[in-house]
C-alpha positions in Angstrom: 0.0 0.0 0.0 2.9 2.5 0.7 4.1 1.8 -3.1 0.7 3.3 -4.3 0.9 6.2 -1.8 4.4 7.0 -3.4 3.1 7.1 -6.7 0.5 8.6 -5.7 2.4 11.6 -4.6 4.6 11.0 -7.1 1.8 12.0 -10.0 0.3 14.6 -8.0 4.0 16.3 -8.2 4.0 15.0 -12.2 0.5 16.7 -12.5 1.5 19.9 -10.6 4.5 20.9 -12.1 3.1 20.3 -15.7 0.4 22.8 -14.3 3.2 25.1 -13.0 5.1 25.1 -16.5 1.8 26.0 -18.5 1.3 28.9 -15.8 5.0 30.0 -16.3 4.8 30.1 -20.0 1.7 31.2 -20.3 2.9 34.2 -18.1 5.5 34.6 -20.1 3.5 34.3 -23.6 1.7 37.8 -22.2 4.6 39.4 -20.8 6.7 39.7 -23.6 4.1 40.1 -26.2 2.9 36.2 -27.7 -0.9 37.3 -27.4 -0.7 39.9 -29.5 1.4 37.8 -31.8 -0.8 34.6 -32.0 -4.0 36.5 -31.7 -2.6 38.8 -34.7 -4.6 37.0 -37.9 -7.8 37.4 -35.7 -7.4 40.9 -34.8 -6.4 41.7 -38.6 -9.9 39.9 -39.6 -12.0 41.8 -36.6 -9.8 45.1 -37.8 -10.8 44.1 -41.4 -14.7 43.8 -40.9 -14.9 46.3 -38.3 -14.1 49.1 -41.3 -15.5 47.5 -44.5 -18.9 47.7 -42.2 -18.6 50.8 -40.8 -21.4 52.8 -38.6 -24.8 53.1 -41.3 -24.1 56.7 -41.2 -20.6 56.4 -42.5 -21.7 54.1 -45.1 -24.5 56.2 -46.2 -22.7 59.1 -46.4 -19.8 57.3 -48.5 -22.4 56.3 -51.3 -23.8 60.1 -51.2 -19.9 61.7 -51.6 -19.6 59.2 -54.3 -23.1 60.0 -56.0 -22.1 64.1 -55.5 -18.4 64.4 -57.0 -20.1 62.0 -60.4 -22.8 64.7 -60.3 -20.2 67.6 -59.9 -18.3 66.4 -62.8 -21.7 66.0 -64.9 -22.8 69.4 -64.0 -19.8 70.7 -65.1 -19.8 69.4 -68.2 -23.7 70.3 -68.9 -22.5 74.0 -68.0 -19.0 73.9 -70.3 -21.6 72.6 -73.3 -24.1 74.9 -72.9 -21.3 77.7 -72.9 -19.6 76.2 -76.2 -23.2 76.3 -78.0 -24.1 80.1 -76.1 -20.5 81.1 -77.5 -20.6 80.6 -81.6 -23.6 83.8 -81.4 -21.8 85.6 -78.6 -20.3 88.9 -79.4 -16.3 89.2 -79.2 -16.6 90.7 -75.5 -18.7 88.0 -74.8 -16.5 84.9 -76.3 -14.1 86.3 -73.7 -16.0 85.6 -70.9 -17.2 82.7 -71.6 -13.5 80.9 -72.3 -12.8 82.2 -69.2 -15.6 80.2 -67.7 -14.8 77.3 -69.6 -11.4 77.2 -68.5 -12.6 77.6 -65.0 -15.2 74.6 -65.6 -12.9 72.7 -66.5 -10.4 73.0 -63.7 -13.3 72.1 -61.9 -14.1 69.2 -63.3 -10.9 68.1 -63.1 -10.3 68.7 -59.4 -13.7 66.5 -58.9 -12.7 63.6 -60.8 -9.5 63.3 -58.9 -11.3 63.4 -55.8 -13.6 61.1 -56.7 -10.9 58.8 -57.8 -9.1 59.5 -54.7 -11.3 58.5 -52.3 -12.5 55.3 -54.4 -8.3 54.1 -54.2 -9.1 54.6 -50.2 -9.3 51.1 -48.9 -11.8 52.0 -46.2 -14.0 53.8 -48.9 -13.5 51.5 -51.6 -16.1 49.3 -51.0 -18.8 51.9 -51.1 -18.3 52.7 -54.7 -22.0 52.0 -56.0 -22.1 48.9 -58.3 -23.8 52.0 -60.7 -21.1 53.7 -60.3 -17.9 53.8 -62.2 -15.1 53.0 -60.5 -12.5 55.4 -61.8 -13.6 58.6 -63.8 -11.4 59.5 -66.8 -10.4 63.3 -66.8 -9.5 63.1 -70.5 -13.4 61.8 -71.0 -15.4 64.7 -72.7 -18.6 62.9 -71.4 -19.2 61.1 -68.1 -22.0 58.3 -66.9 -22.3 58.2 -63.7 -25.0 55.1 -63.7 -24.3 52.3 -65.7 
């Protein structure tokens, strides 16, 4: 009976310092920084969702920026046509002003579409890009759709 005392105590001690060595190193894993590094993939996929979700107010007002610069650059380009077709009648004082607008309509225009395509290369606004929408706008394009 004493041999089976012995090992007895013999695998509590077995069983107890195999508890004490996963309580060292698991100490150990969070002192110097192992959490972060095993729980790393899950934090990048929490990270991940957590922005391509987004709040419903960020979302919504992601589709509405995107909806507004494609509108900008059609306005603009309804206002530079109307000017081209206003200008062939227009007196010489006239045909000054309204080159001058042009240009400026044009800078616009431009400033818009690289907004637009800006913010659709921004990997937290990316995925808001309406499937209507395009997803790059061409500044060289004389004529954009915004819905396809």
């Amino acid at each position: 009976m004493g041999e089976l005392r012995e090992g007895a105590r013999f695998g509590m001690w077995a069983v107890g310092g195999v508890i004490g060595l996963a309580a060292v190193c698991l100490v150990g894993v969070f002192a110097f920084g192992g959490a972060g590094w095993v729980s790393a993939p899950f934090r990048g996929q929490v990270e991940e969702r957590e922005l391509t979700s987004g709040s419903g107010t960020f979302r919504l007002t992601t589709y509405e920026t995107f909806f507004d610069l494609c509108a900008a650059v059609q306005n603009a380009e309804g206002t530079i046509l109307v000017l081209q077709q206003e200008r062939e009648a227009a007196s010489p004082a006239r045909r000054g002003q309204i080159d001058q607008s042009i240009t400026a309509l044009r800078a616009t225009r431009i400033e818009s579409v690289n907004e637009y395509n800006a913010k659709a290369a921004q990997e937290h606004r990316a995925p808001f890009v309406d499937k209507g929408l395009p997803p790059r706008l061409d500044a060289g394009a004389g004529e954009t759709a915004c819905v396809a």
